[in-house]
LUMDO-559954 format. One record per residue (C-alpha): chain; z, y, x; residue number from 1; residue in one letter. Coordinates in Angstrom, 3 decimals, decimal comma, always signed. Example, Ala and Ser with C-alpha at 12.3 -4.5 7.8 and 13.67 -1.06 7.14 Angstrom:
% residues 2
A +7,800 -4,500 +12,300 1 A
A +7,140 -1,060 +13,670 2 S
***
This chain:
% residues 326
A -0,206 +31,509 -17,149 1 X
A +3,560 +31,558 -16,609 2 X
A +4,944 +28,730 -14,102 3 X
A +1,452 +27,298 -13,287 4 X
A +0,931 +27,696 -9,737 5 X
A -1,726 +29,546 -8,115 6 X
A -4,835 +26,803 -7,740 7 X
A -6,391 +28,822 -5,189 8 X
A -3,335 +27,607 -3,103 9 X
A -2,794 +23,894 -3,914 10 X
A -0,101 +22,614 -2,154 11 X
A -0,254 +19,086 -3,738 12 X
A -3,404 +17,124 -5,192 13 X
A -1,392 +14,187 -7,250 14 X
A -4,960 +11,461 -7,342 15 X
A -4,902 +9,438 -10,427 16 X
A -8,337 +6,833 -9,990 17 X
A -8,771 +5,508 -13,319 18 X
A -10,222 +3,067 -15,433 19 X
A -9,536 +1,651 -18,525 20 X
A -5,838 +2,872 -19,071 21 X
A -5,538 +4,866 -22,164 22 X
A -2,269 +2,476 -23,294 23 X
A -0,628 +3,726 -20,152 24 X
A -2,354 +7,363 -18,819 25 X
A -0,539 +9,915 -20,929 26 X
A +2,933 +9,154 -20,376 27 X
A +1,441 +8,763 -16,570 28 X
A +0,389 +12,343 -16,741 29 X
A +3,595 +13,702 -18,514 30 X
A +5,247 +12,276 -15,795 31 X
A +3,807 +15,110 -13,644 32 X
A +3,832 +18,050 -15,963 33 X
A +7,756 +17,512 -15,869 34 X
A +7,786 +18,265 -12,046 35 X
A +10,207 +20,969 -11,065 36 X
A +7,255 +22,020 -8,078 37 X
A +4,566 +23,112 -10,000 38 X
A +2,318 +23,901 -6,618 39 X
A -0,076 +21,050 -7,448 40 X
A -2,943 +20,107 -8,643 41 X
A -3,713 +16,689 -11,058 42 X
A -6,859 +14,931 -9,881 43 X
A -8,102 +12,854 -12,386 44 X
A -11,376 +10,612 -11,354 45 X
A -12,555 +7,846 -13,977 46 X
A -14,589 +4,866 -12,932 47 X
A -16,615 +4,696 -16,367 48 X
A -14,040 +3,439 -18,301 49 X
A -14,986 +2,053 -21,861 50 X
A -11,489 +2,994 -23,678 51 X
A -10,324 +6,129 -24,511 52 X
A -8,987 +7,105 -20,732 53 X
A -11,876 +9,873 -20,269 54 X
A -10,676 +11,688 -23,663 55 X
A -7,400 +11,649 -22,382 56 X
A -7,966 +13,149 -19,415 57 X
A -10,163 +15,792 -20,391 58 X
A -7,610 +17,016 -23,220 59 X
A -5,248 +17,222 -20,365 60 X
A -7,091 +19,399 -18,509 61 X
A -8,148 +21,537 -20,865 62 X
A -4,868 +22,436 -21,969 63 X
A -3,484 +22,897 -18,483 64 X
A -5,480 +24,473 -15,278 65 X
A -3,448 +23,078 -12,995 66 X
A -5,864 +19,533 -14,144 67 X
A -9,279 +18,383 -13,329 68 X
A -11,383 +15,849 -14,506 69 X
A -14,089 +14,437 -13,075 70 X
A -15,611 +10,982 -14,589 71 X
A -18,169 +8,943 -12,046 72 X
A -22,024 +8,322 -13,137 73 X
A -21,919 +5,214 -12,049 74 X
A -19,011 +2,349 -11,451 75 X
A -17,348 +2,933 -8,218 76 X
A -14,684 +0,344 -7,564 77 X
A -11,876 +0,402 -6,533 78 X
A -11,396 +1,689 -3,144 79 X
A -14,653 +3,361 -3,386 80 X
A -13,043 +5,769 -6,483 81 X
A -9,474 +6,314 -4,307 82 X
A -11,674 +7,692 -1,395 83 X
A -13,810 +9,754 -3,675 84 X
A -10,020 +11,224 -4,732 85 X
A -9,106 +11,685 -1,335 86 X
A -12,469 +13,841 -0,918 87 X
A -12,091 +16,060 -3,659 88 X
A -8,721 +16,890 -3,413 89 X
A -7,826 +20,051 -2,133 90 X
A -4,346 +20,319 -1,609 91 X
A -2,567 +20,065 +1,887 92 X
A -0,459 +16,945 +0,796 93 X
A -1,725 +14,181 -1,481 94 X
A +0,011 +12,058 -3,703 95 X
A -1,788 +9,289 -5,483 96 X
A -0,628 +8,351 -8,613 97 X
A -1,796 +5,221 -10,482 98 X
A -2,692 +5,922 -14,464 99 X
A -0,178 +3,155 -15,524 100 X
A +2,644 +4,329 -13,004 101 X
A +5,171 +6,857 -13,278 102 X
A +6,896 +9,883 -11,357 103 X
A +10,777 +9,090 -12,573 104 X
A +12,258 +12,321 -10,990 105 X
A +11,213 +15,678 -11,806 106 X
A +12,166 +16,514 -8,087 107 X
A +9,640 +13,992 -6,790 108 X
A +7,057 +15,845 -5,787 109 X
A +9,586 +18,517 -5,081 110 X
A +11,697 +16,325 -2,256 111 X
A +8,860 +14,656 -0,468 112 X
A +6,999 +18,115 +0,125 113 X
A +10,438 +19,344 +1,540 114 X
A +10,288 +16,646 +3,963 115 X
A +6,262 +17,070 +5,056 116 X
A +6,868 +20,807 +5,045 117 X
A +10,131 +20,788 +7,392 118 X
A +9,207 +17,965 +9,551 119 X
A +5,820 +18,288 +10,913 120 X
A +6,067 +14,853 +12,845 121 X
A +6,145 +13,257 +9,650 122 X
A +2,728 +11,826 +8,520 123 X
A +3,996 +9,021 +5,469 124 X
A +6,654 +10,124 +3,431 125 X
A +8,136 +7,209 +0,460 126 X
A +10,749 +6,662 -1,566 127 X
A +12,440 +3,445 -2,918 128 X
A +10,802 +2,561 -6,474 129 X
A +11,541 +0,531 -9,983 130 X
A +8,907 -1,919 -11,129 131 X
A +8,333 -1,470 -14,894 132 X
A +7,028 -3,843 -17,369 133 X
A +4,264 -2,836 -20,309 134 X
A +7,140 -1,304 -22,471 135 X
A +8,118 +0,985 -19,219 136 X
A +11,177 -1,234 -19,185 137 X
A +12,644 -1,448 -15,714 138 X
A +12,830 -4,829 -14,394 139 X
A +13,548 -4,102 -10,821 140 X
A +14,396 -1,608 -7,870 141 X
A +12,972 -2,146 -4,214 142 X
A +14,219 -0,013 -1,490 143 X
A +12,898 -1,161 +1,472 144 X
A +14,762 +1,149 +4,320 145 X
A +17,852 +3,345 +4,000 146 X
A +18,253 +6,456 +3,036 147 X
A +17,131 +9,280 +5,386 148 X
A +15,359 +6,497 +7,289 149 X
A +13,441 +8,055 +10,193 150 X
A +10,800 +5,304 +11,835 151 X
A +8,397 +5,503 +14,690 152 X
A +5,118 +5,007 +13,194 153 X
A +4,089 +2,330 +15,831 154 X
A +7,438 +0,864 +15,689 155 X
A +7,603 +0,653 +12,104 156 X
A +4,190 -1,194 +12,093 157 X
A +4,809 -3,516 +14,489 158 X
A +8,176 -4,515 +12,148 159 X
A +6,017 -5,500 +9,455 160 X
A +3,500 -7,286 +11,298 161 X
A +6,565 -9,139 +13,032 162 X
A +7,649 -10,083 +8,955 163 X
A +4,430 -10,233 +7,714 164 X
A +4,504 -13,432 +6,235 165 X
A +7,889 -12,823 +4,607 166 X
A +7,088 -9,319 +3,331 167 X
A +3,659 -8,208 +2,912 168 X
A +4,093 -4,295 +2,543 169 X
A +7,225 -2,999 +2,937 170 X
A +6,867 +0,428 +1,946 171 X
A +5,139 +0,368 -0,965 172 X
A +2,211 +1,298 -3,193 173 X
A +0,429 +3,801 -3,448 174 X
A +1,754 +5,644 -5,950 175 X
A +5,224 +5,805 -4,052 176 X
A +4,071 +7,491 -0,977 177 X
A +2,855 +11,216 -0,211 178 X
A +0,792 +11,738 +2,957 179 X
A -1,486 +14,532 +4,611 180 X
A -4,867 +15,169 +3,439 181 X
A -6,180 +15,892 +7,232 182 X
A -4,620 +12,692 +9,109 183 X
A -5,995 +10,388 +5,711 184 X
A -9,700 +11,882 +6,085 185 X
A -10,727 +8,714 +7,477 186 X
A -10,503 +7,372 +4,040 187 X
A -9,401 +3,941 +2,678 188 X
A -11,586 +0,906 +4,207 189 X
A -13,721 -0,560 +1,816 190 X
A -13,499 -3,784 +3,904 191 X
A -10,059 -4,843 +2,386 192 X
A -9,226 -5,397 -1,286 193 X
A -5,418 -6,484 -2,328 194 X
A -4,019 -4,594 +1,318 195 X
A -5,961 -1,522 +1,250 196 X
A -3,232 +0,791 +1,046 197 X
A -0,494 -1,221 +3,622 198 X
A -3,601 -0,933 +6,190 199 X
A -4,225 +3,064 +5,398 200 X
A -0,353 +3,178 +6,071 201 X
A -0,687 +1,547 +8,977 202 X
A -3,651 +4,562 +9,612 203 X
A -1,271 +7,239 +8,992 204 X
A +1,834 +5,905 +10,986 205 X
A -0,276 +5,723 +14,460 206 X
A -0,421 +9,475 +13,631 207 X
A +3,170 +10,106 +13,280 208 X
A +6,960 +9,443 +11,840 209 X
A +7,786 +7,408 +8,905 210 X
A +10,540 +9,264 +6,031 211 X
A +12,371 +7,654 +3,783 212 X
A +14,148 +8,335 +0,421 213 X
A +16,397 +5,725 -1,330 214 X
A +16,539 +7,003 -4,411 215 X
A +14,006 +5,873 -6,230 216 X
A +11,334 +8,577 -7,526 217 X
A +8,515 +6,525 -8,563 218 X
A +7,771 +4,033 -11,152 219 X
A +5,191 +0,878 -9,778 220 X
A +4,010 -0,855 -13,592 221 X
A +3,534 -4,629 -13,219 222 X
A +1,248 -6,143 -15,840 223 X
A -1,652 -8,828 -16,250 224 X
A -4,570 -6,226 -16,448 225 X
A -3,946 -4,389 -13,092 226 X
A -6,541 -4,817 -10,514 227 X
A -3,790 -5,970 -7,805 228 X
A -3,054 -8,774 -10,356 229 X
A -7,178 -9,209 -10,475 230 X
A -7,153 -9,664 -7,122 231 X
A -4,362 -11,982 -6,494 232 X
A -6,104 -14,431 -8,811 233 X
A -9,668 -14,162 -7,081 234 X
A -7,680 -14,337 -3,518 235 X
A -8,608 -11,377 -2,192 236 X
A -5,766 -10,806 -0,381 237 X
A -7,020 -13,774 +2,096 238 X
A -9,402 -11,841 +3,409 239 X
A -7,364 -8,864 +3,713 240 X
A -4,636 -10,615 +5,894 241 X
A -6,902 -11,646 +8,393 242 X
A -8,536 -8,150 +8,572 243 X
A -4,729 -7,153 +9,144 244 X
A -3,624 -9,174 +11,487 245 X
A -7,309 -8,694 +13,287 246 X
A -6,930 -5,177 +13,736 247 X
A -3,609 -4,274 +14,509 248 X
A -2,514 -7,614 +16,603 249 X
A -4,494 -6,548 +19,766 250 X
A -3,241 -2,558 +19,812 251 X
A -1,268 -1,797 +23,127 252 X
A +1,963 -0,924 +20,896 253 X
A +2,191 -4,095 +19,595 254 X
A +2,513 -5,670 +22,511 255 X
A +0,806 -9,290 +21,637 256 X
A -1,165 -10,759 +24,249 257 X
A -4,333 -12,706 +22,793 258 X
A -2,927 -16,263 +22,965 259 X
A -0,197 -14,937 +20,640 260 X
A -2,810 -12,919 +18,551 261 X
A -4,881 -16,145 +18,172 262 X
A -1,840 -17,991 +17,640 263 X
A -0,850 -15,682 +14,592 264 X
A -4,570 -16,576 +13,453 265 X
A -3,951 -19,954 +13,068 266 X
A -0,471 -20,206 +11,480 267 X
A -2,365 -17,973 +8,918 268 X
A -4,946 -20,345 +8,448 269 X
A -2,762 -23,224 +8,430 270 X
A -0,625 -21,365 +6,023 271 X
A -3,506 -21,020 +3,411 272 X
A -4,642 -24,996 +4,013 273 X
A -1,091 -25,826 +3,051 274 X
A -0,594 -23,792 +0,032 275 X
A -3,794 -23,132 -1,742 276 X
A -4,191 -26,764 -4,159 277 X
A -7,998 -27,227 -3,292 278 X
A -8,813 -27,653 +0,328 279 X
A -12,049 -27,186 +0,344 280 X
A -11,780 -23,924 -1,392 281 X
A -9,072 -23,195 +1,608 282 X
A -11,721 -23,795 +4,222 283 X
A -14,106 -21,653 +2,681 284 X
A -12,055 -18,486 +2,882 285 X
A -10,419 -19,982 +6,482 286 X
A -13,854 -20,393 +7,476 287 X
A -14,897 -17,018 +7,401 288 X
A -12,429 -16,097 +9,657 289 X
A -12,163 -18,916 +11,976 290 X
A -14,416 -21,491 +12,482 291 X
A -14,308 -24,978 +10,816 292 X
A -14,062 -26,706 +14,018 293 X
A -11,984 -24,437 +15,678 294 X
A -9,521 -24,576 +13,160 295 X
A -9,443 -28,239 +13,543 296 X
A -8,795 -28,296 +17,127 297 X
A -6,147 -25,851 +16,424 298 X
A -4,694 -28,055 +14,303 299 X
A -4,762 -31,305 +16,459 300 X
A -3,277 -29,536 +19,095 301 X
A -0,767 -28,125 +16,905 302 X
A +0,520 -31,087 +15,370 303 X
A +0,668 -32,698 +18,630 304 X
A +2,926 -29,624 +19,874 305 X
A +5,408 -29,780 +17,105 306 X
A +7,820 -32,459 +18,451 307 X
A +7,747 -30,300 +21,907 308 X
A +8,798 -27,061 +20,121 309 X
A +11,269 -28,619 +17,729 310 X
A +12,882 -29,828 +20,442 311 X
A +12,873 -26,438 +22,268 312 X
A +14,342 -24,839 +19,397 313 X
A +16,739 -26,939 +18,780 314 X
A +17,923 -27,226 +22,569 315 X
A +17,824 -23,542 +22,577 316 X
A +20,051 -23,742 +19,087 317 X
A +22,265 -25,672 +21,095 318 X
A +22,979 -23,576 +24,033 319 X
A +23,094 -20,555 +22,213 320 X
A +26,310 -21,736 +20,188 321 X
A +27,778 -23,799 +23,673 322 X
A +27,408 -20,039 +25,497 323 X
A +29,271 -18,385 +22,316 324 X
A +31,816 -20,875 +22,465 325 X
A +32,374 -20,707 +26,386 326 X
***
């Protein structure tokens, strides 16, 4: 068929895990078909959805080889249905793509290709993004590096641990990024919930260099039925920022010493018995992580440290402006 590419060569598999997004899915998949690089393949995996998403799909792919559609037997999850797309896809380079999210260039697929196929170093490619309400209005653009941004992978992780309380994942979802199939066959871990993709980043930048586009070239839809909304609510993402913090603190790039590491701990845990409104649902999810009466002496011995290092800071403050003024 003229233009399609040659499937026995995928270049691209663009993964779209579904479930329950017929409002959203086809202009999600038209978003693809208008891709100037037509050397992919569309990967379509539902997780028994009970709306019309299946249909959907499978007209797709019947009308166009260059789709597949596979629907699960049984319910999945989550993570468990992104993995099952990473191990049926068979291009070189994968590109997930959510079923309510959007490819807004038709060069994207095009320009992050260019980058994996020049630059073999390279193992996470992104590009800034627009967040999108229900209506595909946009109500925002994040760029989170600039533009022809080349990063260390292990220095570029250690930067967001160093602002992870500020900035929880700075270079974005999943549907923003393109990676390679080989260094990913690890799969997502089915431990974490809300961070499962920052930590698979994290995966892929110990394996190499981190490139950046500014322009944005991929559309992230914020609304109340997404599962990252889901899991907000439930505080998931609890959980998943200790599993963070607990395994990439102690790696040799980092360069945190286990006082600091178990320091980090606790200002997480303290942060979490601060903010969440019911403590005793706080020590619950602390207490998996630390226990209750370690967590306690951490925080006697804490408060009884503050006055110390408020007064370090601030003589420190204080010097620092006398020597710029000397």
């Amino acid at each position: 068929m003229p233009g399609y590419a040659d499937m026995s060569g995928t270049q691209v598999s663009v993964c779209i895990p579904t479930y329950n997004q017929e409002r959203f899915l086809e202009e999600t998949l038209d978003s693809v078909i208008c891709q100037s690089y037509v050397n992919f393949e569309v990967l379509v995996i539902d997780d028994c959805s009970t709306d019309l998403t299946g249909e959907i799909a499978r007209e797709y792919a019947i009308r166009d080889p260059r789709f597949r559609f596979l629907a699960n037997p049984a319910t999945l999850g989550m993570v468990p249905n992104w993995n099952r797309c990473l191990e049926m896809a068979q291009g070189t380079y994968v590109k997930f793509l959510f079923g309510d999210d959007l490819l807004i260039s038709p060069d994207t697929l095009g320009r992050m290709v260019a980058i994996l196929d020049e630059e073999r170093d390279v193992s996470l490619v992104a590009s800034a993004r627009v967040v999108i309400d229900e209506e595909s209005r946009v109500v925002e653009t994040l760029a989170g590096f600039p533009d022809g941004a080349r990063i260390p992978g292990k220095v570029l992780i250690k930067s967001c641990l160093d602002g992870f309380f500020q900035q929880h994942n700075r270079i974005g979802e999943p549907s923003v990024v393109m990676f390679r199939k080989d260094t990913a066959s690890r799969g997502f871990d089915p431990r974490y919930r809300q961070l499962v993709d920052l930590e698979m980043w994290f995966h892929l930048l110990e394996q190499g260099t981190f490139a950046y586009l500014k322009e944005p070239l991929c559309a992230f839809r914020s609304h109340s039925e997404q599962q990252t909304a889901k899991n907000r609510e439930n505080l998931c993402y609890i959980n998943d920022m200790f599993y963070l913090l607990n395994d990439y603190l102690g790696r040799t790039y980092v360069g945190v010493g286990q006082f600091a590491k178990r320091y980090a701990l606790f200002r997480l845990a303290y942060f979490f018995w601060k903010s969440l409104g019911d403590r005793k649902i706080a020590l619950q999810r602390i207490g998996t992580h630390i226990p209750p009466w370690i967590f306690f002496l951490q925080l006697a011995l804490y408060r009884l440290a503050v006055p110390f290092i408020n007064l370090r800071r601030s003589i420190t403050k204080r010097w620092r402006k006398w020597e710029a003024g000397r």
